[in-house]
Structure formats: C-alpha cells, structure tokens
N, C-alpha and C positions, 0 to 999 in steps of 0.2 A: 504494500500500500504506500501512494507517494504522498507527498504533501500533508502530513498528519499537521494537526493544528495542536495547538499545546491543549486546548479541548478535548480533543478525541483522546489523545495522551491519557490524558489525566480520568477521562468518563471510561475509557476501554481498560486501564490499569486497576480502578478501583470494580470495576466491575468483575476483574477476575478474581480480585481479592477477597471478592464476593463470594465466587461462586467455582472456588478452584475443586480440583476433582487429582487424584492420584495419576490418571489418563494424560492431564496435564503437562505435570513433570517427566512424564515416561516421553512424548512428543515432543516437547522445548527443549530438553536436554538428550538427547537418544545419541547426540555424538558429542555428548563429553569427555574429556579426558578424564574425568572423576566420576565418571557412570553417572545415570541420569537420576541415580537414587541421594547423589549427593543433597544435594539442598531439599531433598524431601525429608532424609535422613534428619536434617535439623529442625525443616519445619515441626518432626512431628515429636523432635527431643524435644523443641519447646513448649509444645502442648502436653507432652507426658508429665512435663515439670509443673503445670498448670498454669503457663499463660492463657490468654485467651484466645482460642483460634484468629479472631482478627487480626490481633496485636502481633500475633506469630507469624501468622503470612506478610504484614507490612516490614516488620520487622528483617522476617527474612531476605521481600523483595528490594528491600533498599539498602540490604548489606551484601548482595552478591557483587560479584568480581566484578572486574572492566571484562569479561569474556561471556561471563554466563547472564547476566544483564539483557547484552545486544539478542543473544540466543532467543532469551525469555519474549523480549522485545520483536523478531519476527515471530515467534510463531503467535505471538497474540494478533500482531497488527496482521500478518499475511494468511495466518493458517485458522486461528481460530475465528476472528469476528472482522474480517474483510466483507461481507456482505451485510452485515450488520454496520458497516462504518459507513459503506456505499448505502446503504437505506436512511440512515441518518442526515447525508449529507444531501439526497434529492429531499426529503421532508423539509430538509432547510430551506433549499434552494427552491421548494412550491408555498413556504410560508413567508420569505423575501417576497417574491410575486406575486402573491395575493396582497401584502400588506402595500407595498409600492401601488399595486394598480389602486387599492382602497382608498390611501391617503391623501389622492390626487384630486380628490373631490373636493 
C-alpha cells in the first residue's frame, strides 16, 4: 500500500492491537531470523506475568527492532487490511464530494 497517511498508520496499527490473533505473528514474521514465535514469545511472557493484553501488545509493538517493525508494518499495510485501507479511502473520497457539492449552496 503507497501513500499511507499518518491516519491510516495510526487507525490500521491500533486496530491490530485490537484485534491480533496468533495467525498474525506466524505471517508478519515467517522469515525471521529469530523465528516468527519471537515476539509472540514475549507478547504472551507479558500476559502470563499479568499485564494487560493491550498494554502487552502496544508494548510489545513499539519495542521491536529496526527489522521486525518494517516486517510487522507490510504485512498489516499490504497483506492484512489493504482493502480495508482502499475502502476507507473511497468513503472519504464520496464524503469530500458530497460535502463540497453541498456547501456550495
């Protein structure tokens, strides 16, 4: 996905944080050099420790590497919610439109 606006960034990041799944980790990391259970490995130390699942996954996503970061980062923007960003961005682009042709009045 090009052009990502720091919008989409920030609405498609927290919504994985939302809504992450083990399936996840196994697809965004599948060619890591530290296996793709690394950083599930920790997310789910820090749930056993009793953080709070949220707090664990933010945690987790904002302390990986300069490598597994960008990883994370295509496969949400390209692999997981690319048609969900492209749905979003015509919803915008028909409620620009209608509100322009409206205001004209």
């Amino acid at each position: 996905m090009e052009n990502l606006t720091g919008e989409e960034i920030m609405h498609f990041t927290a919504l994985f944080c939302y809504n992450w799944e083990r399936s996840d980790f196994e697809n965004a990391f599948k060619d890591s050099r530290l296996g793709w259970d690394y950083y599930w490995n920790k997310l789910q130390g820090k749930i056993e420790d009793g953080a709070d699942p949220a707090d664990a996954i933010l945690s987790t996503v904002l302390n990986m590497d300069n490598t597994h970061k960008p990883m994370l980062f295509d496969y949400l923007f390209n692999k997981k919610y690319p048609k969900e960003i492209e749905q979003k961005r015509e919803w915008k682009e028909i409620v620009k439109k209608h509100t322009e042709k409206h205001s004209k009045k």
